[in-house]
C-alpha positions in Angstrom: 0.0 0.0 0.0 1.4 3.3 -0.9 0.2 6.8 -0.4 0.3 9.7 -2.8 0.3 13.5 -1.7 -0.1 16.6 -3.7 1.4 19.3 -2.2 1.9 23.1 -3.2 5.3 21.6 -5.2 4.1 18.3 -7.1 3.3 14.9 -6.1 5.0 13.1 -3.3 4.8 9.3 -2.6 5.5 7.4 0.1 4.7 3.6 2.0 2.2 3.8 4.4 1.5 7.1 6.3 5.3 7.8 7.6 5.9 10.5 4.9 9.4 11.2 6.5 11.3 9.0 3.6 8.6 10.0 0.7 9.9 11.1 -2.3 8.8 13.2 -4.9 7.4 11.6 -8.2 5.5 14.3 -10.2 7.3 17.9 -10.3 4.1 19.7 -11.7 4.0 22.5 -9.8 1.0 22.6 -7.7 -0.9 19.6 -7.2 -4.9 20.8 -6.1 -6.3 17.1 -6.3 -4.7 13.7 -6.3 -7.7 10.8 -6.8 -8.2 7.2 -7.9 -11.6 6.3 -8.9 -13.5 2.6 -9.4 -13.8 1.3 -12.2 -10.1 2.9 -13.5 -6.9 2.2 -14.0 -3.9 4.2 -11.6 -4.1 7.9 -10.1 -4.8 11.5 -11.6 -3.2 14.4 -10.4 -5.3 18.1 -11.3 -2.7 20.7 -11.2 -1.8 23.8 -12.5 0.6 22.5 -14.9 -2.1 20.0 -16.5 -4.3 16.5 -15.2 -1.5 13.8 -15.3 -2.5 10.2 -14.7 0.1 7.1 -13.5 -1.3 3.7 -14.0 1.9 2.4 -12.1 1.8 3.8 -8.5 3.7 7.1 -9.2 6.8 6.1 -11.2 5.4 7.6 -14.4 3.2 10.2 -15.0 1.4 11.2 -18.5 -0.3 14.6 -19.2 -3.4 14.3 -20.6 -3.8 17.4 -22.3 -6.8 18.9 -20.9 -7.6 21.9 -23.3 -6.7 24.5 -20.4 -3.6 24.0 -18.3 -4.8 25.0 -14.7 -7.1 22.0 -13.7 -8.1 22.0 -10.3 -10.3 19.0 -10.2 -10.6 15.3 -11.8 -13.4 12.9 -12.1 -13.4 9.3 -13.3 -17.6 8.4 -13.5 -18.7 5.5 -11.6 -19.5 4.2 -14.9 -15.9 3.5 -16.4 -17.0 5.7 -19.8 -16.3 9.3 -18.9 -13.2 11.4 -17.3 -14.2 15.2 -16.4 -11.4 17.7 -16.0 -12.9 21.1 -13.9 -10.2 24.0 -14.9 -9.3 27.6 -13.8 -10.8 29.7 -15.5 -13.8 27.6 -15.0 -14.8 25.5 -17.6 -15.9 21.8 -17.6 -14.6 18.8 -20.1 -15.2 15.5 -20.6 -13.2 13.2 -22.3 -14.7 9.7 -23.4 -11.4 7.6 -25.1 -9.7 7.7 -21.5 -8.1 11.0 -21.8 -7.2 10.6 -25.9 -9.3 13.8 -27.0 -11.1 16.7 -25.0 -14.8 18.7 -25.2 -15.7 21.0 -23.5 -19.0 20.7 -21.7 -20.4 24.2 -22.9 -24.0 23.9 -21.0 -21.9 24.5 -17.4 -21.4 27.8 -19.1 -24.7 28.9 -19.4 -25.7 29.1 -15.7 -27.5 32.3 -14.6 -24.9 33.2 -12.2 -22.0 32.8 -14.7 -21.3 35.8 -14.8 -21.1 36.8 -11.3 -18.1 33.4 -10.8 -14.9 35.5 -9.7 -13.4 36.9 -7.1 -10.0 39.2 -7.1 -7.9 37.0 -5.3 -7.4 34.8 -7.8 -7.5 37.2 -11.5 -10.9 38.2 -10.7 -11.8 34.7 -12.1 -13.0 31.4 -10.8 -12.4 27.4 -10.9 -14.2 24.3 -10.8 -12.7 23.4 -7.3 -14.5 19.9 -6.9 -16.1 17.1 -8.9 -18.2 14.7 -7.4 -20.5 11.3 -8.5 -22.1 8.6 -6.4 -22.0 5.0 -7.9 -26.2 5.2 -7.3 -26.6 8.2 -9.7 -23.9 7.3 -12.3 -25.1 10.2 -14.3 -25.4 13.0 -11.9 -22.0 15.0 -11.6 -21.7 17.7 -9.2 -19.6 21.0 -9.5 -18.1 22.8 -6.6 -16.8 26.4 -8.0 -14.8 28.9 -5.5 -16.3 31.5 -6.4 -19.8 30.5 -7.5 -21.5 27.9 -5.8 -22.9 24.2 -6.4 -24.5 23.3 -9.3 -25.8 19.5 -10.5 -26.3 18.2 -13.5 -28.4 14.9 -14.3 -27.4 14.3 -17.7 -23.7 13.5 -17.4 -22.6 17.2 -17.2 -24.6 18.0 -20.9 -26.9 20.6 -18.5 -26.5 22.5 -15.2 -29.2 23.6 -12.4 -27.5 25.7 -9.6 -28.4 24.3 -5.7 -27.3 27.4 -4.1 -30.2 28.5 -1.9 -32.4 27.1 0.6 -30.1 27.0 3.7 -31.7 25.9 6.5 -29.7 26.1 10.4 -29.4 23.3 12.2 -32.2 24.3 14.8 -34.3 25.3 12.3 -34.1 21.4 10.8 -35.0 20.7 14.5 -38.1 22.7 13.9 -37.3 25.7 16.4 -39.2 28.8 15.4 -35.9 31.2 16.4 -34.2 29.9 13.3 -33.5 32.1 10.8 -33.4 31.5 6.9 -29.8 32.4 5.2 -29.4 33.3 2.0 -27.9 29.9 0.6 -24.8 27.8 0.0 -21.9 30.3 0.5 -20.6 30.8 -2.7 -17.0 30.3 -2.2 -17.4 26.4 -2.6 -14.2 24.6 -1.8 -15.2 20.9 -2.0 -18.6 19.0 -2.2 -17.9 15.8 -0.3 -20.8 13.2 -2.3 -21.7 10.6 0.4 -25.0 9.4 -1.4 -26.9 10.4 -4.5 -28.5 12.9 -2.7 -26.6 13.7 0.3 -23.2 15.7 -0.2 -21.1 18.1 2.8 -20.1 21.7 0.9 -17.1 22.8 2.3 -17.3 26.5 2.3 -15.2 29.9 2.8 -18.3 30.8 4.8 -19.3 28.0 6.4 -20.3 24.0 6.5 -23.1 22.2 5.0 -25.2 19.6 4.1 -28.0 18.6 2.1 -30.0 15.0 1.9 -31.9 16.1 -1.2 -29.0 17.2 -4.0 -29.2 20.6 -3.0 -32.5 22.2 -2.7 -32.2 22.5 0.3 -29.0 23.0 2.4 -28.4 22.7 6.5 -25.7 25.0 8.2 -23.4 22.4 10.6 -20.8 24.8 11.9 -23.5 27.7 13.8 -21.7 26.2 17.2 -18.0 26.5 16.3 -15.9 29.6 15.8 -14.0 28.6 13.0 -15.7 28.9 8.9 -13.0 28.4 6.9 -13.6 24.9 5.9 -11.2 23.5 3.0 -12.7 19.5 3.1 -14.7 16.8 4.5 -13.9 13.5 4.8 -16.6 10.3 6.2 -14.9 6.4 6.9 -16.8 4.0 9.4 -19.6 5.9 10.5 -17.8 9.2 11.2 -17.8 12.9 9.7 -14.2 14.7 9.7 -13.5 18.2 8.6 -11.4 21.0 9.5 -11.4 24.8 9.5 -9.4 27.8 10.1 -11.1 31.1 11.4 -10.6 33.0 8.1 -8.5 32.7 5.0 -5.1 31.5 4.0 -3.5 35.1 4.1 -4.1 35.0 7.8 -2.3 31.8 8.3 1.2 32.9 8.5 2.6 35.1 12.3 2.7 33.2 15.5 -0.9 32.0 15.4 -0.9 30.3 12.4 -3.6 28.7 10.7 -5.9 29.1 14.2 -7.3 26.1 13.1 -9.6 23.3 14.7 -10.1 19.5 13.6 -13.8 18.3 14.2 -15.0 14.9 14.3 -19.3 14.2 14.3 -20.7 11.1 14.2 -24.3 11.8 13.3 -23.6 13.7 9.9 -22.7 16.6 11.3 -25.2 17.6 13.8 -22.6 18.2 16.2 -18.7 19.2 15.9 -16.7 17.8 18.6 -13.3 19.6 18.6 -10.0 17.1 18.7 -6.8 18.0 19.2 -4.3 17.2 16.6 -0.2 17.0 16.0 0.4 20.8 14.8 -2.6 22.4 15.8 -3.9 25.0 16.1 -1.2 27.1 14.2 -1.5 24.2 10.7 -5.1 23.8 9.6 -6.0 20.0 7.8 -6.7 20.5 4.0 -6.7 16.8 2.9 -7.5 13.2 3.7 -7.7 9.7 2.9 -7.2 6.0 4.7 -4.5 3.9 4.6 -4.4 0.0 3.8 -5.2 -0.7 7.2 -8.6 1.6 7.7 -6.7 4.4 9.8 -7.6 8.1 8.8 -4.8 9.8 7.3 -5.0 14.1 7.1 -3.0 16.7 5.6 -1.6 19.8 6.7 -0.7 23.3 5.1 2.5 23.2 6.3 3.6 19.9 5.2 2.2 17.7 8.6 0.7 14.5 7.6 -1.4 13.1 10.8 -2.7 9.6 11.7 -6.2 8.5 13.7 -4.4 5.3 15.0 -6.2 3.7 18.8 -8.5 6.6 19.2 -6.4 10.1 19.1 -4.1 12.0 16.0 -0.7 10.8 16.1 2.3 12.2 14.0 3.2 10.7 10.6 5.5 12.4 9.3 6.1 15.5 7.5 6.6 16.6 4.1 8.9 19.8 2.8 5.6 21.7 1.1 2.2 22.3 2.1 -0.4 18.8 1.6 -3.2 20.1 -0.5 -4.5 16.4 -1.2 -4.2 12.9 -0.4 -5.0 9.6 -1.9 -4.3 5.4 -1.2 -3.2 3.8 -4.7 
């Protein structure tokens, strides 16, 4: 069992979670998602240098030529037919000959809020940040875009309804009259974790939520916890992880650091018991996976890679750049 990293300088690889000996296999610049998928062959990288795949644990890596370089997200279908590629700017492609040839899924571009999909920090543009299918709905695919919100599509990506609005807190899902309504999903969508056809966890700039019905309607889970910043959710054996910082990743440098919390729920979110963690608060968890033996394995921005091992985080080692995702191959 092997463990792949994308960092903020390529991909790194290394046996088991002790990431102190890993080495680096893939120097693509940033990595923004490393992922395997069912039903197909080896590992894709999305980074800002191309979507690279290895079909031989890390040792090779081929670019597949994805019509726009920056690719922030990857998506084999449950179905085995069709790879999507999400890319900054954001635009959505699909390629059917496993990667061969490219086009571009043109419908993602005529959402009513297209226009409104940037934000100055990075060029006053936006990205497809996260990809998403459930092997139940094989042709549902869901976009995550920072800036601009979730939208679904039930055709295989051909056409795109947003599921921005409809927020509900969590007491008013418990029926308490003092709930107020919010405006929606916050826009600044940084993954959409899919844990059924209907049921997905938006980790948000603003916030944490979830839906059970593919986004008509949306639950706020973080109204008890001080920290919004979340980055990504993760669920294995019955139990919710996420982590957030209190604001955004300019504020994560100084003697605080990140400020960051690591929370842990097992009914879906409901509730967000607070752990502590090897490097926190001052490094905030952006990625995670499992290893071959079931155990949680998370990701740090400043290179910390942390196991759940006999009930508490435990160091695993650490790696020279930032961990911006994690996958098992």
């Amino acid at each position: 069992m092997m463990l792949l990293a994308g960092t903020y300088d390529g991909v790194y690889r290394a046996d088991g979670p002790e990431f102190d000996a890993a080495e680096r296999v893939l120097d693509a610049g940033r990595a923004m998602r490393v992922r395997r998928f069912d039903g197909w062959d080896g590992a894709f990288a999305a980074t800002k240098t191309g979507l690279y795949r290895s079909t031989d644990g890390g040792d090779s890596w081929t670019n597949l030529d994805v019509p726009r370089e920056e690719v922030y997200s990857v998506l084999g279908d449950p179905e085995g037919k069709r790879l999507y590629a999400g890319t900054h700017p954001a635009h959505l492609y699909v390629s059917e000959d496993d990667g061969e040839t490219w086009r571009e899924l043109t419908g993602f571009q005529d959402l009513p809020s297209r226009d409104e999909w940037y934000t100055p920090r990075h060029r006053n543009e936006s990205h497809v940040r996260s990809l998403g299918a459930h092997p139940d709905a094989p042709a549902r695919v869901v976009a995550g875009v920072e800036v601009g919100g979730v939208h679904v599509s039930d055709d295989r990506g051909e056409t795109w309804t947003e599921r921005k609005g409809g927020v509900r807190t969590s007491e008013e899902s418990a029926g308490s009259s003092r709930a107020e309504r919010s405006d929606g999903v916050h826009d600044d969508v940084h993954h959409v974790l899919v844990r059924g056809p209907d049921h997905y966890v938006a980790s948000c700039g603003g916030g944490l939520y979830r839906t059970a019905d593919a986004g008509e309607t949306w639950t706020r889970l973080d109204e008890g916890v001080e920290h919004t910043y979340f980055r990504e959710a993760f669920a294995h054996d019955g139990t919710l992880y996420a982590a957030a910082a209190r604001s955004s990743p300019g504020t994560w440098r100084g003697e605080r650091g990140a400020d960051a919390a690591l929370f842990e729920s097992t009914d879906d979110g409901d509730t967000l018991e607070s752990v502590s963690y090897p490097g926190g608060p001052e490094e905030v968890v952006l990625a995670w996976t499992t290893d071959g033996e079931g155990r949680v394995v998370a990701g740090t921005n400043d290179g910390g890679v942390i196991v759940r091992s006999a009930g508490e985080w435990v160091a695993g080692g650490r790696l020279p750049e930032g961990v911006a995702s994690l996958c098992r191959v």
